[in-house]
DRENMI-209107 format. One line per 10 residues: number of its first residue (from 0); for each residue x, y, z of C-alpha. Coordinates in steps of 0.5 Angstrom, whole numbers, padded with zeros to 4 digits. Layout:
BEGIN
NUM> X Y Z  ...
***
This chain:
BEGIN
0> 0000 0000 0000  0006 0005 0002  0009 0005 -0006  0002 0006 -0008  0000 0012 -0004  0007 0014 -0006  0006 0014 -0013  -0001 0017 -0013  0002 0023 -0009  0008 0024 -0014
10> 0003 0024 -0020  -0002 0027 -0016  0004 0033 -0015  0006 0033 -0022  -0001 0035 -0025  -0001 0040 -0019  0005 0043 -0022  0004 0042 -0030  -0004 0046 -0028  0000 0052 -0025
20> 0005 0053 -0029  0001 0053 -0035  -0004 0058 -0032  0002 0063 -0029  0005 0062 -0037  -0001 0063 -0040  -0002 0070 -0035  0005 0072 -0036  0004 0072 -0044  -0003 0076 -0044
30> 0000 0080 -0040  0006 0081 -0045  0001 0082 -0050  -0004 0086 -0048  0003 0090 -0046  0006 0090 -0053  -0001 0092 -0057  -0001 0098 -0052  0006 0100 -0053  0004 0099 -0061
40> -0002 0105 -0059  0004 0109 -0056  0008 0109 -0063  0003 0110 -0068  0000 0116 -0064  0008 0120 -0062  0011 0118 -0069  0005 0118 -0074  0007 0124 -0077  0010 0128 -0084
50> 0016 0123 -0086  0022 0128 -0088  0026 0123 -0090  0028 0119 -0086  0026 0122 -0079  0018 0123 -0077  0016 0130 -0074  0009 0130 -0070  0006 0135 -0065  0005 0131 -0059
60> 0001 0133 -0052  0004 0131 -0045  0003 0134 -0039  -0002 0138 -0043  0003 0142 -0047  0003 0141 -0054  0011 0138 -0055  0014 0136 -0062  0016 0130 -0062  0022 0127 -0067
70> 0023 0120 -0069  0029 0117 -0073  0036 0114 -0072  0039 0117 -0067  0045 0118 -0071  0041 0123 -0077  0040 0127 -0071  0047 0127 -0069  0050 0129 -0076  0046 0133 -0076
80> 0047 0137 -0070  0055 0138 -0072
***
């Protein structure tokens, strides 16, 4: 009776452990999901702007002042800059 308690128990554990962690790993990859779309929303409002070949330009509001907002490779900006 002892070794088939014992293998009942380990099996028992083993579905326990599979259940969670399926459940935290499907929370976890919502999570990232939900947080990537927000990421995208955030993008497309702060660089949709006028192309200018290569560096977008658009008027954004943050803390309620209107701001211009640069998107690009950072080195256009610096060659630029010189």
């Amino acid at each position: 009776m002892k070794a088939r308690e014992m293998i009942i128990t380990v099996v028992l554990s083993l579905f326990i452990g599979a259940i969670t962690t399926w459940y935290i790993a499907k929370k976890e990859i919502a999570a990232q999901k939900d947080e990537a779309a927000e990421c995208l929303v955030r993008e497309a409002s702060f660089c949709g702007g006028q192309d200018l070949g290569g560096l977008r330009i658009n008027m954004v509001e943050c803390n309620g002042k209107e701001e211009l907002c640069l998107c690009g490779d950072p080195n256009m900006l610096k060659k630029g800059l010189k």
